[in-house]
C-alpha positions as CSV (number, residue, x, y, z in Angstrom):
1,X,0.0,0.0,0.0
2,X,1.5,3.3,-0.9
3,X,0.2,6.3,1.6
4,X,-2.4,5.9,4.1
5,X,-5.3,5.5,2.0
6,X,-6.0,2.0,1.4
7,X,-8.4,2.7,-1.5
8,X,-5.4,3.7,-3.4
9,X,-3.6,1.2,-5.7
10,X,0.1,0.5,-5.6
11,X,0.5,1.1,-9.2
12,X,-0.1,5.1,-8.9
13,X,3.1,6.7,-7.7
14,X,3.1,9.5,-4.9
15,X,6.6,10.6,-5.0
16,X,6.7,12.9,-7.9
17,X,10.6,14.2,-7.7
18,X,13.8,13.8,-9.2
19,X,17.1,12.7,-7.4
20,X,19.7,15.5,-6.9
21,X,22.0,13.6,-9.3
22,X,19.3,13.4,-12.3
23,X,18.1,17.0,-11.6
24,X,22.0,17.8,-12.3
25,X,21.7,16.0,-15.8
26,X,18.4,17.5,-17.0
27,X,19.8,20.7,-16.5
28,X,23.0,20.1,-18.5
29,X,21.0,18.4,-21.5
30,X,19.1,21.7,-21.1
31,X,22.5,23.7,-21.3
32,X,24.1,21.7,-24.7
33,X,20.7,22.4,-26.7
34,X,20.5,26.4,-25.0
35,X,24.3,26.7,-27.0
36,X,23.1,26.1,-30.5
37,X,20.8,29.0,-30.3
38,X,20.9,32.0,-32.1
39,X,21.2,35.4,-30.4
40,X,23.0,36.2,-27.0
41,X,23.9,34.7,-24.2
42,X,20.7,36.2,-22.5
43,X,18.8,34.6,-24.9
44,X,20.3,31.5,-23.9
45,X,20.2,31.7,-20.2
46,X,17.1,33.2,-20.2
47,X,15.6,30.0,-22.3
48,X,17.9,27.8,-19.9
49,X,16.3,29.2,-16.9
50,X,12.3,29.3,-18.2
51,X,12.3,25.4,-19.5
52,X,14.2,24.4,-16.3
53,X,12.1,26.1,-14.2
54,X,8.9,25.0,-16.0
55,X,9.9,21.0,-16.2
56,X,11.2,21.3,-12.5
57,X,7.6,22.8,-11.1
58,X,5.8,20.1,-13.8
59,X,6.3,17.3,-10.5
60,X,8.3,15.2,-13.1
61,X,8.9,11.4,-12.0
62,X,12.0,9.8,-12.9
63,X,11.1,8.0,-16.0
64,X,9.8,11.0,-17.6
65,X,12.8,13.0,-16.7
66,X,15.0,10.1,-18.2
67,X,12.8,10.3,-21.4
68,X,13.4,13.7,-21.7
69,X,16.9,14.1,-21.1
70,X,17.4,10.8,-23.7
71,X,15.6,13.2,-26.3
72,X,17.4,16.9,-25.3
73,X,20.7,14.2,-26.0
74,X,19.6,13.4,-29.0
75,X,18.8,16.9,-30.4
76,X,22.1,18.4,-29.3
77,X,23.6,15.6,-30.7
78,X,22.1,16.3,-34.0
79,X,22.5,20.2,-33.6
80,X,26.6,19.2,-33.1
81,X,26.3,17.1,-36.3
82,X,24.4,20.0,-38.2
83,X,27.0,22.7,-37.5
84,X,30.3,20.5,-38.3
85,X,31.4,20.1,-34.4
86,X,32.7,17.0,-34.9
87,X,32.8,16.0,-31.2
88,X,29.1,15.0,-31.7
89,X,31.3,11.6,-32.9
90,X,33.0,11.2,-29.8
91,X,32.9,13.3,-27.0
92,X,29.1,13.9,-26.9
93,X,27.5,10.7,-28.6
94,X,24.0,9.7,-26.6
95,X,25.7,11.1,-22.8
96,X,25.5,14.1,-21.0
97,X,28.8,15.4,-19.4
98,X,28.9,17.1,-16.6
99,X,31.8,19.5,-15.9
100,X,33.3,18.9,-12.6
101,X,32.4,21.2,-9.2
């Protein structure tokens, strides 16, 4: 039984939050697409901070946050491939990387 309530089923989840760690990676897959835009860096951080900010009040679960991250991959990936950076061969391919604290 998750909760109190035993009229509600197991199968509906309560816990609707990301772990620190995968929080960390959404907003670095959020980062590598903001670089390929056009404009300033305002623009970019501006756009970094509104869909961070919208996805992180959106009570995300985990498998939706890993969904999402797998496609903001994919599109930077492609964005790397689309302007000649050739590290979308090697460096980049289907990961995040996260700079070091």
């Amino acid at each position: 039984m998750q909760g109190k309530d035993k009229a509600l089923p197991n199968i509906v989840p309560i816990e609707r939050s990301i772990s620190p760690e995968q929080r960390k990676v959404l907003r670095k897959s959020i980062q590598d697409i903001a670089q390929f835009l056009p404009g300033g860096d305002e623009r970019r951080i501006s756009f970094t901070h509104s869909l961070t900010r919208a996805l992180q009040r959106s009570g995300l679960e985990t498998d939706q946050t890993n969904r999402l991250i797998g496609g903001f991959v994919d599109a930077s990936t492609a964005l790397e491939f689309a302007t000649k950076n050739s590290e979308w061969k090697s460096t980049r391919r289907r990961r995040v990387i996260l700079e070091e604290e």
